[in-house]
TORKOLNU-839511 format. One line per 10 residues: number of its first residue (from 1); for each residue x, y, z of N, C-alpha, C. Coordinates in Angstrom, 1 decimal. Example, Ala and Ser with C-alpha at 12.3 -4.5 7.8 and 13.67 -1.06 7.14 Angstrom:
// residues 2
1	13.2,-5.7,7.8,12.3,-4.5,7.8,13.2,-3.3,7.8  12.8,-2.2,7.1,13.7,-1.1,7.1,12.9,0.0,7.9;
// end
This chain:
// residues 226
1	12.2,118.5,-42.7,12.7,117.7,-43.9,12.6,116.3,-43.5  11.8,115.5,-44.3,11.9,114.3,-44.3,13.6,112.9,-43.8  13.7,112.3,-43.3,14.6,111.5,-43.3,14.3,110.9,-44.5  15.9,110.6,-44.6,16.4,109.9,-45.9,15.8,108.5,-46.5  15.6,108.0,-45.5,14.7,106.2,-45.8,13.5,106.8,-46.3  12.7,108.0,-46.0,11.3,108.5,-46.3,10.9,109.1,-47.3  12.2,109.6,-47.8,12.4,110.2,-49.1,12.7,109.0,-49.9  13.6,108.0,-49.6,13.4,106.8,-50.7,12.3,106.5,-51.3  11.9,106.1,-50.0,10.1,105.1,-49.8,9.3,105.9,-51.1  9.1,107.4,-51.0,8.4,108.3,-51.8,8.7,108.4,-52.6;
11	10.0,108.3,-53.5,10.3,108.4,-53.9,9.8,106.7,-55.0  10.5,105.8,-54.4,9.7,104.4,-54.8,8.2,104.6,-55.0  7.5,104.7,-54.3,6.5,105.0,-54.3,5.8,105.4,-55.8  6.6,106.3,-56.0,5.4,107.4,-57.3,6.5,106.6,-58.2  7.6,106.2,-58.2,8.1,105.2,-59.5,7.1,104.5,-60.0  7.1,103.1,-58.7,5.9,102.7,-58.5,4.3,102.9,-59.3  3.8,103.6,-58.8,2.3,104.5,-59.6,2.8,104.9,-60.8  3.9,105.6,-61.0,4.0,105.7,-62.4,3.9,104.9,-63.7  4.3,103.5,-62.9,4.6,102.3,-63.7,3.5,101.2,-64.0  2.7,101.8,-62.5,1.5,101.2,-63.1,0.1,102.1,-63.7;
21	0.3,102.9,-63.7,-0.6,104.2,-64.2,0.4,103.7,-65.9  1.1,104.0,-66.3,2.0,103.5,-67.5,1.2,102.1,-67.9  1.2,101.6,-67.2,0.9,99.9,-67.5,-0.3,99.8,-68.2  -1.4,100.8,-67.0,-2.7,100.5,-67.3,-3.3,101.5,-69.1  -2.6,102.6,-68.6,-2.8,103.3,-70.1,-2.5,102.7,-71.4  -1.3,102.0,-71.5,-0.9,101.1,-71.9,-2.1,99.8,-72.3  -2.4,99.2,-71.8,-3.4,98.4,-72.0,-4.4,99.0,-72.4  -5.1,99.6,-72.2,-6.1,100.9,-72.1,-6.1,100.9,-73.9  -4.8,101.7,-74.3,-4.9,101.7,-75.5,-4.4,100.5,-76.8  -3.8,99.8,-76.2,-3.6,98.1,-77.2,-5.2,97.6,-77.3;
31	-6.1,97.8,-75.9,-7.5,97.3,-76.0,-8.1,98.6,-77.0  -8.2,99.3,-77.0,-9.1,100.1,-78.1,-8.6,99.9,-79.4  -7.3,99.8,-79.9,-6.8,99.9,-80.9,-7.1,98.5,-81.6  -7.0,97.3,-81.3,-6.8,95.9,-81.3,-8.0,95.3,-80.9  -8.8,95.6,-80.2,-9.8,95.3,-79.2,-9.6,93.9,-79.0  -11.0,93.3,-78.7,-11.0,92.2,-77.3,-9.3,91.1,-78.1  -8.8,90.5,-76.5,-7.8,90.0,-76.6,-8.4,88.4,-77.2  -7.9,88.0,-78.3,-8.1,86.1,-78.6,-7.5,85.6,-76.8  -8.0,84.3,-76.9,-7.8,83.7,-75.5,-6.8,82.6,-76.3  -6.2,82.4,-76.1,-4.8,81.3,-76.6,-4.4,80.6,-75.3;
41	-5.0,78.9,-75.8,-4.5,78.0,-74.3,-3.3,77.3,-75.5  -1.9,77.2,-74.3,-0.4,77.2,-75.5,0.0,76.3,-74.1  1.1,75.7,-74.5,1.8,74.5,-74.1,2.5,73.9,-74.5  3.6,72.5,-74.2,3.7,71.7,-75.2,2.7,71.0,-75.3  2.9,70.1,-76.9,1.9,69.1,-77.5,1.7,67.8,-75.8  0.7,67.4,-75.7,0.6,66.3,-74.7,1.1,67.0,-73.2  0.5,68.7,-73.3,0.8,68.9,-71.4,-0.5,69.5,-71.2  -1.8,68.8,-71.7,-3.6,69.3,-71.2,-3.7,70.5,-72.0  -3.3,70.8,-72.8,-4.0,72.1,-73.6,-5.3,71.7,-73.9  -5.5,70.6,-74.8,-6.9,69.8,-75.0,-8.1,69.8,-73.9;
51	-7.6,69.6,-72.9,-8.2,69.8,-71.4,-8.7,71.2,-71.4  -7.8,71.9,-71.5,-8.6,73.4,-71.0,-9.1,73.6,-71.8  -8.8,73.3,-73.3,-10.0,73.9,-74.1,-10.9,73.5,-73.8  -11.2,72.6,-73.4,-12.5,71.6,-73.2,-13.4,72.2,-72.2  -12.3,72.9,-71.0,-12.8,73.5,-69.8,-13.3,74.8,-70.3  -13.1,75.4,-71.3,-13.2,76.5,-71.6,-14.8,76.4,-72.4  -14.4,75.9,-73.2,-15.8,75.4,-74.2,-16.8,75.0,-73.0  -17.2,74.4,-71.9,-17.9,74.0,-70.9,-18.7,75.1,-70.4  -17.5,76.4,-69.9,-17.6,77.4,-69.2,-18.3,78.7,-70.2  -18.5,78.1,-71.2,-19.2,79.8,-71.8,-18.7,79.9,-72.9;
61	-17.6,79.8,-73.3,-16.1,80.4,-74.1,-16.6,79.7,-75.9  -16.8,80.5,-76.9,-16.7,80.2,-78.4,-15.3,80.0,-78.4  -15.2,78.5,-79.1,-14.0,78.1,-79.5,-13.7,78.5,-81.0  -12.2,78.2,-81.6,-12.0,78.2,-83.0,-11.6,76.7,-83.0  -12.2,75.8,-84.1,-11.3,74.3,-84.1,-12.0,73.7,-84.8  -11.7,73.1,-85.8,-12.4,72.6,-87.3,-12.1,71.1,-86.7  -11.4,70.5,-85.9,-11.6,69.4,-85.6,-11.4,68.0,-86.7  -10.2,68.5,-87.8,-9.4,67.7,-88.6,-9.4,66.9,-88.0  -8.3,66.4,-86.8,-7.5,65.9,-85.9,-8.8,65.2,-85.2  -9.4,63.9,-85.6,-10.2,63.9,-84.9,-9.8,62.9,-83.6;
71	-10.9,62.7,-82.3,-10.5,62.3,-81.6,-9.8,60.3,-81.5  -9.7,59.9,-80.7,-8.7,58.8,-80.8,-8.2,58.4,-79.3  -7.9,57.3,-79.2,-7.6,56.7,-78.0,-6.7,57.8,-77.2  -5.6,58.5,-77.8,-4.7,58.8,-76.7,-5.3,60.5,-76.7  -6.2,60.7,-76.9,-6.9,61.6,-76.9,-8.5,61.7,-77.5  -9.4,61.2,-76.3,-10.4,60.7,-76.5,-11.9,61.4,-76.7  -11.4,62.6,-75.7,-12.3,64.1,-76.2,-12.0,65.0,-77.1  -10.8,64.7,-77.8,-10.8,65.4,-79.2,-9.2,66.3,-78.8  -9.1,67.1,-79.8,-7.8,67.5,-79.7,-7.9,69.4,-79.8  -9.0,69.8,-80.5,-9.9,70.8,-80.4,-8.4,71.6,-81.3;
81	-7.9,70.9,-82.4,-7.2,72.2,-82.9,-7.6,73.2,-83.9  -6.9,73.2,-84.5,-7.4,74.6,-85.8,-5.8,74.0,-86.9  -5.5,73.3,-88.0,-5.1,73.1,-88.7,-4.3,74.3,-89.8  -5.2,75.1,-89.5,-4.2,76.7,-90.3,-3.2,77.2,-89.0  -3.5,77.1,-88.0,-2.5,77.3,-86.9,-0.8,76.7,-87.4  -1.3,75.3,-87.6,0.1,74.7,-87.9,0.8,75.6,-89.4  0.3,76.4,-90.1,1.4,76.6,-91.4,1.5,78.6,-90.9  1.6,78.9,-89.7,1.5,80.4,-89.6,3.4,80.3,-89.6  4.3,78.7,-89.1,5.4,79.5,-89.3,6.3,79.0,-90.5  5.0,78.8,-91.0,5.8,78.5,-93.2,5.5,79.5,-93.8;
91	5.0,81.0,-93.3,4.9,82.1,-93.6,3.4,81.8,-94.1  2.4,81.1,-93.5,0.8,81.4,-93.6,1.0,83.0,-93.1  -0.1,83.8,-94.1,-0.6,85.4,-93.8,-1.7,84.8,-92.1  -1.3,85.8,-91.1,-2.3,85.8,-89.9,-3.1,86.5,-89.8  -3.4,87.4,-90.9,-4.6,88.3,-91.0,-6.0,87.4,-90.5  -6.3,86.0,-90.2,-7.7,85.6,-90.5,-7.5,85.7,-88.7  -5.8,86.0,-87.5,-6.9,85.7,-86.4,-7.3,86.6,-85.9  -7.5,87.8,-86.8,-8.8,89.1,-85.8,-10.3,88.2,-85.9  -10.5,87.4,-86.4,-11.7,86.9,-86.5,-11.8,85.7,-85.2  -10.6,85.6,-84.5,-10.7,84.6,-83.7,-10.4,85.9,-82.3;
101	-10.7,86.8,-82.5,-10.6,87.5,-81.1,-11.9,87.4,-80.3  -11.9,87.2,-79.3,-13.1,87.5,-78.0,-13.0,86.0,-78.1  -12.6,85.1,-78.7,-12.6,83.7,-79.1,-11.4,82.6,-78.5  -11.6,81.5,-77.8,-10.5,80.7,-77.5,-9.7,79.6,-78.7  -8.7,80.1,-78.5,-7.9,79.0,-79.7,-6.7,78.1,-79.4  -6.4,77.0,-79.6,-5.3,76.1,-78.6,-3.9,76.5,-79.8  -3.1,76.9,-79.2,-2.0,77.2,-80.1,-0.7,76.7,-79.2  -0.1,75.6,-80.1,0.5,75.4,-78.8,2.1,76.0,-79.1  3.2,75.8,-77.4,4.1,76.9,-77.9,5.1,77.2,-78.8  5.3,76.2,-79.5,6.3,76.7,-80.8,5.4,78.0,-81.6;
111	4.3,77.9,-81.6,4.1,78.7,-82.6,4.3,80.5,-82.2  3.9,80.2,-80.9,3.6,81.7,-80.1,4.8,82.9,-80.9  5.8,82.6,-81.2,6.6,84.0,-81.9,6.1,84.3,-82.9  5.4,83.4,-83.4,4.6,84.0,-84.6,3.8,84.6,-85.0  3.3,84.9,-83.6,1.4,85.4,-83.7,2.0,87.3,-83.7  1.8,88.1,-84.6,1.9,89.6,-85.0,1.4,90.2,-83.6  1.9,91.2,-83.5,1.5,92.0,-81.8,0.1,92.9,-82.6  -0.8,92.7,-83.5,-1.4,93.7,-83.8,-2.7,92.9,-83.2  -2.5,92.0,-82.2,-3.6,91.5,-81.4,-3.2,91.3,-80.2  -4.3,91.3,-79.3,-4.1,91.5,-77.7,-4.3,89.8,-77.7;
121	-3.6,89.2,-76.6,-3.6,88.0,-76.5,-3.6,87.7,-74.6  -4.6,86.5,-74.2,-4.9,86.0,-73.2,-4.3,85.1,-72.9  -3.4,84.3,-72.8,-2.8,83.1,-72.9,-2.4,82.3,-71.7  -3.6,81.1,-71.5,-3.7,80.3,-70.5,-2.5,79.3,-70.9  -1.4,79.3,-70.1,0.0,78.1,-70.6,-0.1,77.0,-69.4  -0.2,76.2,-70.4,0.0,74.8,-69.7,1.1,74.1,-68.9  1.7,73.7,-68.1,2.9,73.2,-67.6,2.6,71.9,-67.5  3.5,70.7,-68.2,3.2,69.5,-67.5,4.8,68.9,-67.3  5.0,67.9,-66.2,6.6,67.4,-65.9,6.6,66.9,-67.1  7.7,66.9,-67.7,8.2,66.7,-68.8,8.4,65.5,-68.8;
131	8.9,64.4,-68.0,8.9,63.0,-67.9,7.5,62.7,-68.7  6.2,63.3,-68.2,5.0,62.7,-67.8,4.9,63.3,-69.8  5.4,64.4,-70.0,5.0,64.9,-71.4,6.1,64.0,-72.4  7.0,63.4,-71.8,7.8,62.3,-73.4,7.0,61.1,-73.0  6.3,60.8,-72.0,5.7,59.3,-71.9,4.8,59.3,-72.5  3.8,60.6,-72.2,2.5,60.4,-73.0,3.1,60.2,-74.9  3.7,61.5,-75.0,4.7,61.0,-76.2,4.7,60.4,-77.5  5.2,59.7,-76.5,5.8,57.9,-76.8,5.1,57.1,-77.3  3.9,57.5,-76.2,3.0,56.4,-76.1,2.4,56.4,-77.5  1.7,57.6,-77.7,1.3,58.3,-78.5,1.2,57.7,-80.3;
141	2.9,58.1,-80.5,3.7,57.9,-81.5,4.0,56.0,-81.7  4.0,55.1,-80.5,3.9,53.5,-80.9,2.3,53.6,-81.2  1.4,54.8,-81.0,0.2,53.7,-80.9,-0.2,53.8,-82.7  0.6,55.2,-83.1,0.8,55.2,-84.4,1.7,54.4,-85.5  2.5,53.7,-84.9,3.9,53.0,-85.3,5.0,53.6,-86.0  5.0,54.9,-85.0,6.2,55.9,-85.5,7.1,55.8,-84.6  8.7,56.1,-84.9,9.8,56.0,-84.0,9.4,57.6,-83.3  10.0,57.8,-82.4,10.3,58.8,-81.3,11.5,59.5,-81.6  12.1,59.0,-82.1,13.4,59.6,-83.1,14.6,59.7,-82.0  14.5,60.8,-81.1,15.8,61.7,-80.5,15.2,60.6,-79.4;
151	16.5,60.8,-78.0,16.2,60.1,-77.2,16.1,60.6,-75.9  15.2,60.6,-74.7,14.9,61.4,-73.9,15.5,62.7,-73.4  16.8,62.1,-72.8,17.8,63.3,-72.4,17.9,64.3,-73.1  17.7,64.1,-74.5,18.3,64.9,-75.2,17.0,65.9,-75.8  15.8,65.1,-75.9,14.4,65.8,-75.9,13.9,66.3,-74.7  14.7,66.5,-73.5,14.3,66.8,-72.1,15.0,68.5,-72.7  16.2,68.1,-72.9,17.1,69.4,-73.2,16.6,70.8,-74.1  15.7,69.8,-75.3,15.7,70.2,-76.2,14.2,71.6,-75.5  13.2,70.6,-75.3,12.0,71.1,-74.5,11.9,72.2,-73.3  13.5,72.2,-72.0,13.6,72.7,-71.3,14.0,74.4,-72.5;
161	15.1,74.1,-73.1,15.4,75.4,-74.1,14.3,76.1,-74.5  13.1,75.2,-75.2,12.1,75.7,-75.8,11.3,76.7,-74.9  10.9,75.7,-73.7,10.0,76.3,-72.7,10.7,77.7,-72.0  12.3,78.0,-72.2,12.6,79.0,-71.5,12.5,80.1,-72.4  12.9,79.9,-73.8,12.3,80.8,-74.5,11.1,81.1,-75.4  10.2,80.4,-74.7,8.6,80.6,-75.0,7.9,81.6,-73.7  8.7,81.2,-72.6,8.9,82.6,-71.3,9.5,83.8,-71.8  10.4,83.4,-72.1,10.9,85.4,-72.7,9.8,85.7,-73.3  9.4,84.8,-74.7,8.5,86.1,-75.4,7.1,86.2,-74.6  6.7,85.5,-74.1,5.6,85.8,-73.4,5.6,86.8,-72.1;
171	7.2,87.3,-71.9,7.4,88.3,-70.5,7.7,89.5,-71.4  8.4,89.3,-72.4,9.0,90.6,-73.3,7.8,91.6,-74.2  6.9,90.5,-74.9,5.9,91.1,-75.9,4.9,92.2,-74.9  4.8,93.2,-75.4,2.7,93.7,-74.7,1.8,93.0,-75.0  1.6,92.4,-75.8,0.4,91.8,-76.9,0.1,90.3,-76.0  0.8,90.2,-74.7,0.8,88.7,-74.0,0.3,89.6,-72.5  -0.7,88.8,-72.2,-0.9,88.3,-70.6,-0.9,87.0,-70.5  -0.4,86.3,-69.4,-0.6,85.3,-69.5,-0.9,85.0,-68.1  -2.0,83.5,-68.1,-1.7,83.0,-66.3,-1.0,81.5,-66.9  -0.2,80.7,-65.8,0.4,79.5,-65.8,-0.9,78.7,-64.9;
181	-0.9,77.3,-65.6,-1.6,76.4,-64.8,-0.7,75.0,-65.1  -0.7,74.2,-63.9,0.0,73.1,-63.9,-1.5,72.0,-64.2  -0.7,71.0,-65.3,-1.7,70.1,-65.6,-1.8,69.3,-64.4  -1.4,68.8,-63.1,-1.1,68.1,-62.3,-2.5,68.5,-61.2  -2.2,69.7,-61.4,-2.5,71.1,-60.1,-4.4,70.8,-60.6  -4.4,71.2,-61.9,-5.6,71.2,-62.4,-6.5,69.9,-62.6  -5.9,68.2,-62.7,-6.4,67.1,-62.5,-7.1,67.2,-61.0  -6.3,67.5,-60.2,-6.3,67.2,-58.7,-7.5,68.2,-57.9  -7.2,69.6,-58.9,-8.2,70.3,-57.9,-9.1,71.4,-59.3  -9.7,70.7,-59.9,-10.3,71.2,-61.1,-10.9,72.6,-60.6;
191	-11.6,72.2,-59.5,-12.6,73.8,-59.0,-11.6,75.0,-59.0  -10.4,74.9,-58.2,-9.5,75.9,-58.3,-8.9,76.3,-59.6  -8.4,75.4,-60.4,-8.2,75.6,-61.9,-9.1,76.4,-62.5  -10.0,75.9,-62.5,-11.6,77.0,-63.0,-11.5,78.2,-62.5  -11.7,78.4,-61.0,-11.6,79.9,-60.6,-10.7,80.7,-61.1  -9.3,80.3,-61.4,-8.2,80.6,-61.8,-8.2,80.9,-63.2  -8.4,80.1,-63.9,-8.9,80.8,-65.2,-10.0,81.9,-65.3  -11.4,81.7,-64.5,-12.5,82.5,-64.7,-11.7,83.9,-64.2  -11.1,84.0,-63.4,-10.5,85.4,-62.8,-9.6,86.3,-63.9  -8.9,85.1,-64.4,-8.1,85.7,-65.8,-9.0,86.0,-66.6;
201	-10.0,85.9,-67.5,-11.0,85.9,-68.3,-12.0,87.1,-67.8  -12.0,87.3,-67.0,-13.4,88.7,-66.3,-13.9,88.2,-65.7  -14.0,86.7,-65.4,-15.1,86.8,-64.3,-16.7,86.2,-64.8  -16.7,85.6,-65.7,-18.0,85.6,-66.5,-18.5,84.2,-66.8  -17.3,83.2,-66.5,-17.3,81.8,-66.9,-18.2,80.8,-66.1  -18.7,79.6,-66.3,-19.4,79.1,-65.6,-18.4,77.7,-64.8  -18.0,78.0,-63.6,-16.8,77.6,-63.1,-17.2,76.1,-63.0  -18.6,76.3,-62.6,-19.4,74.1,-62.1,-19.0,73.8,-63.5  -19.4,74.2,-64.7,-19.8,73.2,-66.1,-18.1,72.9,-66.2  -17.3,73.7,-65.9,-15.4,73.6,-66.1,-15.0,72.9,-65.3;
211	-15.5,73.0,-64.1,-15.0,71.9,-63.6,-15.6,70.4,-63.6  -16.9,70.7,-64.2,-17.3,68.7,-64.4,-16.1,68.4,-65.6  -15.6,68.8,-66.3,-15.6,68.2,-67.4,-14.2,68.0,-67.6  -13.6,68.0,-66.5,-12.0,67.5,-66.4,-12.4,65.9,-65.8  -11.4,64.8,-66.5,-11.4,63.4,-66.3,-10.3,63.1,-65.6  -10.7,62.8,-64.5,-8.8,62.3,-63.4,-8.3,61.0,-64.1  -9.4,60.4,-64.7,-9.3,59.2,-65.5,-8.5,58.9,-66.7  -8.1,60.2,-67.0,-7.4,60.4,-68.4,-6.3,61.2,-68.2  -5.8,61.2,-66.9,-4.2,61.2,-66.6,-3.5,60.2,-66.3  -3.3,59.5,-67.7,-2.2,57.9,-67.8,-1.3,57.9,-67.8;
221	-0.3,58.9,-67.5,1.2,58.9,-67.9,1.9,60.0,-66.7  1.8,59.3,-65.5,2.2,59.9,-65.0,3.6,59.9,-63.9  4.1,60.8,-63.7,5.4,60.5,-62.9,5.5,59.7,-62.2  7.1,59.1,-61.9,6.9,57.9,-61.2,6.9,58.2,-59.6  7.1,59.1,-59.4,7.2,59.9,-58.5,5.8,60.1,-57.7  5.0,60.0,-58.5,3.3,60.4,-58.2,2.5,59.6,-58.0;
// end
């Protein structure tokens, strides 16, 4: 008879395998049913979402982005959105994004509870210090001659809340994989950022063209710390 620690272990063990045998079947069938997952790079507004699309678009990747929003000083390569994104949570119908599957789309994270689980989703999330994300902001918003309204603390608060429950659904949903990339991480060491994504995506991206096309030059707002 086995010792008691050995019978745990075994016991963990085939938990274990069950959970990921469970996992994979699991996926297995959301992919057949739903097929290819949309690629969704989500963030706050002003933490490099724009960037990785850009990285993405470089690397292989068909974008979605009508390009309303055209580009402009505090964003000079464009902003690469999609304009029907913004009314999905005034109750726009989502039926149009099975057309945006196998496809990358910047959605950034307020909207993410809105997207229907009847699609498999890839979702590259952006992190940037939040300091560095009300500066850019700011900056932003005087270059347009709009007030900022709320005042940091209180938009630090408001953003930390957001960001923790933009984590729940993105841990809670099936319809979400996600990898995290720090905008900081990704200025500094683009080739790694690349691999990092290409490994999320299959493996199929062209990692050199992703990484030329990040600008260290166009990280202006940065911690004071840095």
């Amino acid at each position: 008879m086995l010792p008691a620690y050995h019978s745990d272990a075994a016991a963990i063990y085939q938990i274990g395998r069950k959970t990921r045998v469970s996992s994979f079947l699991h996926k297995l069938y959301r992919r057949l049913r739903y097929g290819q997952p949309l690629i969704v790079v989500s963030g706050l507004p002003r933490s490099g979402t724009s960037m990785v699309m850009q990285m993405l678009e470089a690397g292989g990747v068909e974008i979605v982005a009508d390009f309303e929003r055209a580009a402009d000083p505090d964003n000079p390569e464009g902003y690469y959105e999609l304009e029907r994104v913004k009314q999905i949570d005034r109750g726009e119908a989502t039926a149009w994004l099975v057309d945006a599957r196998g496809r990358a789309i910047k959605i950034v994270s307020h909207y993410l509870r809105y997207l229907p689980d009847t699609n498999n989703y890839r979702v590259i999330f952006v992190h940037r210090d939040l300091g560095e994300v009300l500066a850019s902001q700011a900056k932003m918003l005087a270059n347009r001659g709009e007030d900022a309204g709320a005042d940091d603390a209180r938009m630090m608060e408001l953003y930390i809340d957001h960001l923790t429950e933009a984590a729940r659904q993105l841990a809670s949903r099936s319809c979400f994989a996600t990898v995290d990339l720090q905008y900081r991480e990704t200025i500094g060491e683009p080739s790694a950022a690349a691999a990092r994504i290409n490994r999320f995506l299959g493996g199929t991206l062209d990692e050199g063209a992703m990484t030329a096309v990040v600008n260290p030059d166009l990280y202006r707002n940065r911690a004071l710390d840095h």
